[in-house]
C-alpha positions in Angstrom: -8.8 -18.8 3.4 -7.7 -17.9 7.1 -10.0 -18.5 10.0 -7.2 -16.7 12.1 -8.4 -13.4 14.1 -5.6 -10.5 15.1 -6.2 -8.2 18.1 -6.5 -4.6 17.9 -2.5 -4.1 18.5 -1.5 -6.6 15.5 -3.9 -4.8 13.1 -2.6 -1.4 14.1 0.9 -2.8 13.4 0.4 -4.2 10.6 -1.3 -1.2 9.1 0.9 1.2 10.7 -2.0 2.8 12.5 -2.9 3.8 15.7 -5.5 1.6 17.6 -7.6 4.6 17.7 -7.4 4.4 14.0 -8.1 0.9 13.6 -11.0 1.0 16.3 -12.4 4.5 14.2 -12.0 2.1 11.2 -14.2 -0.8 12.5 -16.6 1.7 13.7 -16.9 3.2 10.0 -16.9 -0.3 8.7 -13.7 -0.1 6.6 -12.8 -3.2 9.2 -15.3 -6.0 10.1 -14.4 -6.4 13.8 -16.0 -8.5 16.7 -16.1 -7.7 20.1 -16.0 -3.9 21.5 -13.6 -1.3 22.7 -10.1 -3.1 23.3 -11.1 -6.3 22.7 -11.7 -5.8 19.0 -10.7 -8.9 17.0 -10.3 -8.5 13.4 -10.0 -11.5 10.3 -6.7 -11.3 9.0 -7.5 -12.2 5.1 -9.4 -9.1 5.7 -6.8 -7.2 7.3 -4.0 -8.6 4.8 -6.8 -7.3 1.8 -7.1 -3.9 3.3 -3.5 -3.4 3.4 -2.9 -4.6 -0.3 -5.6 -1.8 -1.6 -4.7 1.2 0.7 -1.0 0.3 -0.8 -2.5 0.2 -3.8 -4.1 3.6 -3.4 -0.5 5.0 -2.5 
């Protein structure tokens, strides 16, 4: 398990969103985030699981 934390831009790449997306995403608690606005840092096991079930979900 991965104690590393990505930055609002590496989660919107990763997940091929916006970071408008990915801060509306923390903010509706799909994403566990800490910090606020910008500076939103995000777990990446949690970010890496999110992406395996939305794929999932097609």
């Amino acid at each position: 398990m991965s104690d590393k934390k990505l930055t609002l831009d590496e989660v919107a790449k990763i997940l091929n969103k916006t970071p408008v997306t990915i801060k509306r995403y923390a903010r509706e608690n799909l994403l566990s985030a800490e910090g606020e606005g910008d500076n939103l840092l995000f777990k990446e096991d949690e970010v890496m699981r999110y992406l395996e079930f939305s794929k999932r979900l097609g």
